[in-house]
C-alpha positions in Angstrom: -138.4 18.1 3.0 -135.4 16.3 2.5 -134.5 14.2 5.4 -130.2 13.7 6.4 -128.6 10.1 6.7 -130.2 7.6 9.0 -129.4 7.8 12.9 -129.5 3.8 14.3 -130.0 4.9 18.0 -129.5 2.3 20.5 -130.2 3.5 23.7 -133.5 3.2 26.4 -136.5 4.9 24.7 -139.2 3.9 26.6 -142.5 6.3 27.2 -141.3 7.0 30.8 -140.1 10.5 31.7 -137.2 9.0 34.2 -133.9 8.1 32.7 -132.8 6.1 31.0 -135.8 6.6 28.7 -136.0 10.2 28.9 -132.8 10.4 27.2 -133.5 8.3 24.0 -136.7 9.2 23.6 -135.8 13.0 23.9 -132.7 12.9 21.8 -134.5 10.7 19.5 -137.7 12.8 18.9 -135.4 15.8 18.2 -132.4 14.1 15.9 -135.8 13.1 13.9 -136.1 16.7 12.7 -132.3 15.9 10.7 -132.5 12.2 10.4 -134.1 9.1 10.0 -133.7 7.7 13.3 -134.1 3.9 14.1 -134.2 2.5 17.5 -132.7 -0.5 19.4 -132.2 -1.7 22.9 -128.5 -1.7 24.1 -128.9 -5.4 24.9 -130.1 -6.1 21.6 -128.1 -9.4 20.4 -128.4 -8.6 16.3 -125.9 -6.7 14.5 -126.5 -3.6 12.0 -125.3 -3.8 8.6 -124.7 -0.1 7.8 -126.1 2.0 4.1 -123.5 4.6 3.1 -124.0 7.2 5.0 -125.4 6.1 8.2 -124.6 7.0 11.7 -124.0 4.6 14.8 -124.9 6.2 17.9 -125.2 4.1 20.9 -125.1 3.0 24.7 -122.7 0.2 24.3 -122.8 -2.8 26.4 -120.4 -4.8 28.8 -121.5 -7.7 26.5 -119.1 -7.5 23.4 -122.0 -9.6 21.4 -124.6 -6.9 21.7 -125.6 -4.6 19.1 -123.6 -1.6 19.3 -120.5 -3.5 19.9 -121.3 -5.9 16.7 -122.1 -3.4 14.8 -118.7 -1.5 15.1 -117.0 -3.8 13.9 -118.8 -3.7 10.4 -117.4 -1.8 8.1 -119.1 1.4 6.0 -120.0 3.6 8.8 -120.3 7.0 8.4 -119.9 7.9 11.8 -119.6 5.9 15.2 -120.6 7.8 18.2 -120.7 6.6 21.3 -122.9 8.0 24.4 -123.6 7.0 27.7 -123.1 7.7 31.9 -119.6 8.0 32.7 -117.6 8.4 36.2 -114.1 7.4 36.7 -114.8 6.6 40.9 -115.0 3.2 40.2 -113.1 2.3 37.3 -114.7 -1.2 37.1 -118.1 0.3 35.4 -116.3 1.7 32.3 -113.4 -0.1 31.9 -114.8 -2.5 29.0 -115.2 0.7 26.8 -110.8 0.3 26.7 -111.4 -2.2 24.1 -113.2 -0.2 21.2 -113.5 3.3 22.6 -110.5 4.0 20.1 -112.7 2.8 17.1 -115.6 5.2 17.9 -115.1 8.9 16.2 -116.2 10.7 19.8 -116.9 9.0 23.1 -120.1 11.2 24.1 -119.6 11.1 28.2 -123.0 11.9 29.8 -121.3 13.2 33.2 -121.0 16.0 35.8 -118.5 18.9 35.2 -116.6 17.5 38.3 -115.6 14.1 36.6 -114.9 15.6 33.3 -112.4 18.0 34.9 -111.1 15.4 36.8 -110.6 13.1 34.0 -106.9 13.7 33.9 -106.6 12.1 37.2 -107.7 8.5 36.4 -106.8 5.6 34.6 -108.5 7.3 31.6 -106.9 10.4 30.9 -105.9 8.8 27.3 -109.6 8.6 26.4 -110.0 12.9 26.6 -109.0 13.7 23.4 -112.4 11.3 22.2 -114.4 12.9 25.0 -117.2 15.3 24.2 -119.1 16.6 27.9 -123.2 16.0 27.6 -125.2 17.3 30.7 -128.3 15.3 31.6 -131.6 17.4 30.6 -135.2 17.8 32.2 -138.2 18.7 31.1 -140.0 20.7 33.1 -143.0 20.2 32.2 -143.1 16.8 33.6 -142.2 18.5 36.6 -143.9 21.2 36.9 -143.1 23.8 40.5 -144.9 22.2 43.9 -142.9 24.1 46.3 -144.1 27.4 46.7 -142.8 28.7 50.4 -140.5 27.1 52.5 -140.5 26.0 55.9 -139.8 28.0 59.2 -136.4 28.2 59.8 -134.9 25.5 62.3 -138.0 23.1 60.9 -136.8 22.4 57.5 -136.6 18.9 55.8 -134.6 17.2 53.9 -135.1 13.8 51.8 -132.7 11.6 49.8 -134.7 10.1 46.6 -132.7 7.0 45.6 -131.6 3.6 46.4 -129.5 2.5 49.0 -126.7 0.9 46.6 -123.1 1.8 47.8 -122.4 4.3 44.8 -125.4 6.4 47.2 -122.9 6.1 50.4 -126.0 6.1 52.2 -123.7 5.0 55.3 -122.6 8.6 54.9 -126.2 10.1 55.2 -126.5 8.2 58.3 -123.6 9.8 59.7 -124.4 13.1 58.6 -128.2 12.6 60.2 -126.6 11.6 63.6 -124.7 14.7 64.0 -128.0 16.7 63.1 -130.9 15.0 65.5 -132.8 18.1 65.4 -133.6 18.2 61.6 -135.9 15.2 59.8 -134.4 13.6 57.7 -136.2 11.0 55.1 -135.9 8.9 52.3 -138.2 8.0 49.3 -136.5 5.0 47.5 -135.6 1.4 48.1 -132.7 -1.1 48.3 -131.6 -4.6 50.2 -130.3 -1.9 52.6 -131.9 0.5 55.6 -130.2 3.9 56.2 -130.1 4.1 59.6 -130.7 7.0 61.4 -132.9 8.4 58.6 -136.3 7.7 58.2 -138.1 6.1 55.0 -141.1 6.6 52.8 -140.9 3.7 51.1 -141.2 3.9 47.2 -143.3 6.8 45.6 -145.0 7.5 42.3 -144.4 11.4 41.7 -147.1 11.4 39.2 -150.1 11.2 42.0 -150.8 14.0 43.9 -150.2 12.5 47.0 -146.6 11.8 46.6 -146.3 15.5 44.9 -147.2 17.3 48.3 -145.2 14.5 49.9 -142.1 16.2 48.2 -143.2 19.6 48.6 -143.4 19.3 52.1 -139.4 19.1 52.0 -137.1 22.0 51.6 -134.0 20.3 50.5 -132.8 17.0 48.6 -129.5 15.4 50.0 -127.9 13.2 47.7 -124.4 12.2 49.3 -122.8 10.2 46.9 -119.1 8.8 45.4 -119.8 7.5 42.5 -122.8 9.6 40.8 -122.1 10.3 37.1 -124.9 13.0 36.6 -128.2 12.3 38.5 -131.0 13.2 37.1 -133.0 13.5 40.3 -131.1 16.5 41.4 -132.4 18.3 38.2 -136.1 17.0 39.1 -135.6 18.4 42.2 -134.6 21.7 41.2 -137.8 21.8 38.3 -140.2 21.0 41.5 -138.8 23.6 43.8 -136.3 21.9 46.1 -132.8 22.9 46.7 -130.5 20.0 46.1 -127.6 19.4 48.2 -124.9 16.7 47.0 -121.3 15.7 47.5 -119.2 16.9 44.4 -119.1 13.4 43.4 -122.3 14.0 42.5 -121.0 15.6 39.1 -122.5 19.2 40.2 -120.0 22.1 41.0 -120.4 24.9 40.3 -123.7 26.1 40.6 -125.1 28.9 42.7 -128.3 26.7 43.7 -126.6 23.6 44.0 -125.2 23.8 47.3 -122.2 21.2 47.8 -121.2 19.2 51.0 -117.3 17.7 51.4 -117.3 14.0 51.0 -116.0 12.1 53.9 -116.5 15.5 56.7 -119.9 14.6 58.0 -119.0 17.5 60.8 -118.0 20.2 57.9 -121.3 19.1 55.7 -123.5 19.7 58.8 -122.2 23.6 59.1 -123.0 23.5 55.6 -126.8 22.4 56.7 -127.2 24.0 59.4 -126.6 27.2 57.3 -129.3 26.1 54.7 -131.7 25.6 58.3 -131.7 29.1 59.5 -131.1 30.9 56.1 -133.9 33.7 55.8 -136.5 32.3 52.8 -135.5 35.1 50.1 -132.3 33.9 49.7 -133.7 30.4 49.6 -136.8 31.5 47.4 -133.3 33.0 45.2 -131.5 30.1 45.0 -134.6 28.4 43.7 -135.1 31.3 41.1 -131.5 30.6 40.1 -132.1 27.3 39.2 -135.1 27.5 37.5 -133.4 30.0 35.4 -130.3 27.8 34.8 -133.2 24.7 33.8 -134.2 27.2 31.2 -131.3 27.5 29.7 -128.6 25.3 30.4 -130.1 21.8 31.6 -132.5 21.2 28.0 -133.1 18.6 26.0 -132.6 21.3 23.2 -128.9 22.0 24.1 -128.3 18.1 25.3 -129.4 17.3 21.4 -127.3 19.6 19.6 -124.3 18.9 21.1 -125.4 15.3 19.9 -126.5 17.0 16.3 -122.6 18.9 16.0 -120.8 15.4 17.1 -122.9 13.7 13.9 -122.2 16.5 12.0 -118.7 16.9 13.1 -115.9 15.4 11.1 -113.5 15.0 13.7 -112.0 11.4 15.3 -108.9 12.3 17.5 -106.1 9.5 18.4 -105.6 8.6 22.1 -103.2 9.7 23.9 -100.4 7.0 25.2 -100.9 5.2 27.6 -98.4 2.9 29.6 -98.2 -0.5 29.8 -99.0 -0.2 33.2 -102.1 1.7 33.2 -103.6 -0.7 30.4 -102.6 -3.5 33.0 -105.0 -1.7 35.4 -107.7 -0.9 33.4 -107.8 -4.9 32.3 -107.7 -6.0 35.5 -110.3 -3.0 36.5 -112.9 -5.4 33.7 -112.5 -8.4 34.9 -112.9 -7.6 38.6 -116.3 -5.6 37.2 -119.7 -6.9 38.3 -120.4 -6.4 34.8 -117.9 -8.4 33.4 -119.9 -10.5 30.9 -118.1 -14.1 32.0 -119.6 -14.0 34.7 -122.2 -15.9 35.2 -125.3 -14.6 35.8 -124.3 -11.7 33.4 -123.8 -14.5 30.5 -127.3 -16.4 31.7 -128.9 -13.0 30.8 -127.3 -12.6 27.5 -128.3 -16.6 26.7 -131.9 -15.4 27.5 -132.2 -12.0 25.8 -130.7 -14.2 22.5 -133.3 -16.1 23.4 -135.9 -13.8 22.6 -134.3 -12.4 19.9 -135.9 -14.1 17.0 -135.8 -11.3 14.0 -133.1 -11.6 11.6 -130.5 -8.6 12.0 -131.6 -5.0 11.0 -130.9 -4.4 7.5 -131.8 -1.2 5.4 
């Protein structure tokens, strides 16, 4: 069998089955059926020299010496793709893509449908034209169904799975748990930070079966964040069995068995719970049969690689649209400002040392 053009994939790709490295490894295992794929870390310090033919398709870096970002700037590329989380919330996280995003063919947005429809709002509306909308994937296999029947009514449980970073507004979930003392309220996760007024599990491996009927003793999962570009948990959580419940800012509208809560209402979002508390457990047990059914078909690895597969395939590269003087300003200033900007530095100390280790020459074919 003849195989297509080599893919030089630089993205996570680790054996876990969390993201990041569910995404290379999945995309990568099935791009492999078309292509020769090669694989690289998105901190990688090297360069790629490119054959005729080949494809770059990568997670670039806020580093501009790091391998994606080296690479584009080397001429002979068939193709230069670029993929990876996006949310315009907090323009600091994305604003070093201003720089190059115009050299890539497509700009390959892993994302919720509520930023992508929102992009037009933000300091990078120019970038649309580029934009192509991925949806993270599960597989649900590695999460197979552990919640069978749920709890009485008026004694269901909810649980945030996460960190307690500010891009969770976990300050928010302790507001929303105040309102509702009646109803438990926990977290799995960790962070420099407590959530007050909700209480924690500490960290747990979901592979054990301990921590598997520690989940399934929930109903829900409460996720109430501003900045989320697409988590993958709320898609774990809909494979096991739970009903998810998140902010829009989550990325998920939309969905019949995604039930979304106002940002910034605290008193709306508990109506919204309190519903979910004494809603009789067929039309929960449906909501769960709606997103298994929507897993099956929509949320795949299958569907998340084509897309990938038709932007490779694709011979399009649309221009930007303008953009004034004064938004560029702002999206400038938005990178430097970043905690990512790579001057700073501890973010330099960390390229000095990954160059470090980096003793190969650079990836040739």
């Amino acid at each position: 069998m003849t195989i297509g053009p080599t893919v030089h994939l630089i993205y996570p790709h680790g054996q876990r089955i969390s993201c990041p490295d569910a995404i290379g490894s999945n995309l990568g295992q099935r791009l492999a059926e078309h292509y020769t794929v090669r694989y690289y870390d998105w901190d990688d310090p090297r360069a790629i020299h490119p054959a005729p033919g080949d494809i770059l398709l990568g997670h670039p870096h806020p580093n501009p010496w790091t391998i994606f970002r080296r690479s584009l700037a080397l001429p002979g590329w068939q193709r230069i793709l670029a993929i990876g989380p996006f949310s315009h919330a907090d323009p600091r996280y994305c604003a070093f893509l201003d720089s190059f995003v115009a050299r890539c063919h497509l700009y390959l947005a892993i994302t919720g449908r509520y930023w992508f429809e929102t992009v037009s709002q933000s300091i990078f509306a120019h970038w649309y034209p580029k934009m192509v909308h991925l949806d993270l994937a599960v597989d649900r296999r590695d999460f197979p169904p552990i919640k069978i029947r749920f709890n009485p009514p008026g004694q269901r449980r909810f649980v945030y799975v996460g960190h307690s970073g500010w891009t969770k507004n976990t300050g928010y979930l302790s507001e929303i748990a105040r309102l509702m003392p009646e109803t438990q309220v926990n977290w799995v996760g960790g962070g420099g930070r407590r959530i007050a007024g909700v209480t924690a599990l500490g960290s747990q491996d979901f592979t054990t079966e301990q921590s598997r009927q520690l989940l399934a003793s929930h109903d829900f999962l409460i996720i109430v964040s501003k900045a989320d570009a697409n988590p993958v948990t709320i898609l774990e959580a809909m494979a096991c069995g739970l009903i998810p419940v998140c902010t829009p800012q989550c990325g998920y509208t939309g969905y019949p068995g995604i039930i979304n809560i106002p940002l910034g209402d605290a008193p709306k979002a508990v109506e919204t719970l309190r519903r979910l508390q004494a809603m009789p457990e067929a039309e929960l047990q449906s909501l769960q049969a709606s997103n298994w059914q929507i897993l099956d078909e929509y949320f795949t690895w299958d569907r998340f690689a084509l897309q990938v597969k038709d932007a490779i395939e694709s011979e399009e590269m649309p221009a930007l649209l303008p953009v004034s003087l004064h938004q560029r300003l702002r999206i400038v200033r938005a990178e430097l400002v970043s905690p990512l900007f790579f001057l700073r530095p501890v973010n330099a100390l960390r390229y000095v040392y990954r160059s470090a280790q980096t003793v190969i020459p650079d990836p040739k074919r």
